[in-house]
C-alpha positions in Angstrom: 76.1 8.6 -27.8 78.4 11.3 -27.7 75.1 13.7 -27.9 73.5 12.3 -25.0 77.1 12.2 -23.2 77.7 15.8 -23.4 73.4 16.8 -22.8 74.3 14.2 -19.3 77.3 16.3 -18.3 75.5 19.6 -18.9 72.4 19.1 -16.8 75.4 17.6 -14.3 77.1 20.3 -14.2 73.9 22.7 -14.3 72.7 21.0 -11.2 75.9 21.9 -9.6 76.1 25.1 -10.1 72.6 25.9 -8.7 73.0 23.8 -5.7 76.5 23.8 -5.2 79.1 20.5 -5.0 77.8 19.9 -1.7 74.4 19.0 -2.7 74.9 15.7 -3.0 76.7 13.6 -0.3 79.3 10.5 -0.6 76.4 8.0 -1.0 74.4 10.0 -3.3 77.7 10.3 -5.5 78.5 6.4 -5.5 75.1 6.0 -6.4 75.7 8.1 -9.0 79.0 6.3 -10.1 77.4 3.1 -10.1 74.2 4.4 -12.5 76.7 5.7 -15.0 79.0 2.9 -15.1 76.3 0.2 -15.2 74.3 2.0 -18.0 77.2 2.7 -20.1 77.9 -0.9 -19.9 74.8 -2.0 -20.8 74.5 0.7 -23.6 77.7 -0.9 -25.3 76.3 -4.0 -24.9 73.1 -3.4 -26.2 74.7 -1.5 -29.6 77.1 -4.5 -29.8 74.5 -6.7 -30.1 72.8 -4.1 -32.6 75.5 -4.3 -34.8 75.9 -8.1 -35.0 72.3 -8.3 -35.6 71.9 -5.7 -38.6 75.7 -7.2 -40.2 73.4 -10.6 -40.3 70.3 -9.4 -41.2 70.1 -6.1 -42.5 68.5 -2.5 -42.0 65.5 -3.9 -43.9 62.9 -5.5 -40.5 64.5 -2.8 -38.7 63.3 0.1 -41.1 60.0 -2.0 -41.4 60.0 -2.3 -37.5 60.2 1.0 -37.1 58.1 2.5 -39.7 55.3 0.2 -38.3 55.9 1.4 -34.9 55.9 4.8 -36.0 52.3 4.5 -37.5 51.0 2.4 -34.7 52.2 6.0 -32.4 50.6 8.2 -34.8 47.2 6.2 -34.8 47.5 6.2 -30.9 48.5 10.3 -31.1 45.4 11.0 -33.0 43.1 9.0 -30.8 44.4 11.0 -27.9 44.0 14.4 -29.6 40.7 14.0 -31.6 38.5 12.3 -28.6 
């Protein structure tokens, strides 16, 4: 989270460099507000409800989960590739 945090407020701060504070106007910033407080919101949330899950049933599914998912991309990669 703290990666993705500090990658956020670079390209932030990248896009106001090139186009200058005034790029963006009062609505566009609200919007902007509201984005970032609902999806950190949602992010804690989401990593609470992680945590509960793995402290009741383990990394094991999740590793299984994810190693299947990670075969089922590959299979779907090389189908792309080799057609």
């Amino acid at each position: 989270m703290p990666t993705m945090a500090a990658a956020t407020l670079y390209d932030l701060l990248k896009f106001l460099k090139h186009d200058g504070v005034g790029a963006l106007n009062g609505h566009e910033w609200l919007i902007l507000a509201i984005g970032f407080v609902v999806s950190f919101f949602v992010a804690w949330g989401v990593v609470g409800w992680f945590m509960h899950w793995v402290r009741r049933h383990g990394f094991v599914p999740f590793a299984i989960y994810r190693i299947a998912a990670g075969i089922a991309v590959l299979i779907w990669l090389s189908r792309l590739v080799y057609r």
